[in-house]
C-alpha positions in Angstrom: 100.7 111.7 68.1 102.0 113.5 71.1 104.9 112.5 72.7 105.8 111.6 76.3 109.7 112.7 76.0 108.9 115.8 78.8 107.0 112.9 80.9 110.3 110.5 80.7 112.6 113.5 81.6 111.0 115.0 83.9 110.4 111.2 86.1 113.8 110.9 85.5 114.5 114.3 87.2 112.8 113.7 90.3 114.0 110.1 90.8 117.6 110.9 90.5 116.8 114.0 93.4 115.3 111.4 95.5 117.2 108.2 95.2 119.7 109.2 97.6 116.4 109.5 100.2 114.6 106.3 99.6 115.6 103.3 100.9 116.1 100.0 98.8 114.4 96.7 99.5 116.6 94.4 101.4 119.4 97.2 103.0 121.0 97.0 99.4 123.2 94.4 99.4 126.1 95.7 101.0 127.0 94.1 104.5 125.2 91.3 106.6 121.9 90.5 105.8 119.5 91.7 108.4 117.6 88.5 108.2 120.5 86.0 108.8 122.4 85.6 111.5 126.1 84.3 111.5 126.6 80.8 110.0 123.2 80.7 108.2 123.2 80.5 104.4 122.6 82.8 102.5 121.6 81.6 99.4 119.1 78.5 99.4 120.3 75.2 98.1 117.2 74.6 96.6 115.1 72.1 98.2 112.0 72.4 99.6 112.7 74.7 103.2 115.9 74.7 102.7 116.3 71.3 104.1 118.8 68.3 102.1 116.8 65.1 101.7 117.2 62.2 104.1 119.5 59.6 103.0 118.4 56.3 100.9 116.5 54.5 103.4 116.3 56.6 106.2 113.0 58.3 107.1 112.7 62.1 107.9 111.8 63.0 111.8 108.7 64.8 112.3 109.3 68.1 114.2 107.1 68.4 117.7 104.5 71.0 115.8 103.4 68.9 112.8 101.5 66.0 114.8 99.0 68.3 116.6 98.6 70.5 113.5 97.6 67.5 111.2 95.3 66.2 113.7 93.5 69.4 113.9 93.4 70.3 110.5 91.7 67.0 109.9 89.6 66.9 112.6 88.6 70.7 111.7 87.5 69.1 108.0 85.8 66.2 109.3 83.5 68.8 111.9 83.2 71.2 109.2 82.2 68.5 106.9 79.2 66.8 108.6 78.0 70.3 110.7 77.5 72.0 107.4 76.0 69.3 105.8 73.4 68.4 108.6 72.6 71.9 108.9 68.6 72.7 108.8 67.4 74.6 105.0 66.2 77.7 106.3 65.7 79.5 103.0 63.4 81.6 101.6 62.6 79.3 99.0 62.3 76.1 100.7 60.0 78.1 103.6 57.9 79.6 100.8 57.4 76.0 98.6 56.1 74.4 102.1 53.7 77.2 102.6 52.8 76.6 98.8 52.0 72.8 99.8 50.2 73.3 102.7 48.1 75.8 101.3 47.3 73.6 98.0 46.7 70.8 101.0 44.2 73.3 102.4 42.1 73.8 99.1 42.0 70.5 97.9 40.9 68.9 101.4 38.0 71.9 101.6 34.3 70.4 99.9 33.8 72.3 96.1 30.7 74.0 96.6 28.5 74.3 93.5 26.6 77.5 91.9 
């Protein structure tokens, strides 16, 4: 089998020459964060958004955006719902199987005429 020692070296060669050049994901960890400002965390606690859980018995505010969103997402189901449902069956088949009736229709309403 051949092996892929020259391959590993030679990836190895050109990544050390340009590692200097490339730039790493997130600014590299040294400094600020450029996605946090001042007095933001910047490691999550680990709930969901980054929010602590309403105390035992209190209830959690909804924020001015999540009303009109709910109401159009479920109006935008219900629409979507009955429109594509009631829409009119204009395939091929369907327009081909009534042609199929009416023409059978046709032939069996015409008089059999005899040799």
């Amino acid at each position: 089998m051949a092996s892929f020692k020259p391959l590993a070296v030679a990836a190895n060669t050109l990544r050390s020459r340009l590692s200097p050049s490339l730039r790493i994901r997130g600014g590299g960890g040294g400094g600020p964060s450029r996605w946090t400002s001042p007095g933001h965390e910047d490691k999550p606690k680990g709930y969901v958004l980054n929010r602590t859980p309403p105390l035992p018995g209190e209830s959690r505010k909804w924020e001015d955006w999540e009303l009109p969103c709910y109401i159009t997402s479920f109006l935008t189901i219900v629409i979507l719902g009955v429109g594509l449902n009631a829409k009119p069956d204009l395939t091929i088949e369907t327009w081909a199987h009534q042609k199929a009736l009416e023409r059978l229709e046709l032939e069996s309403s015409q008089p059999v005429e005899a040799d």
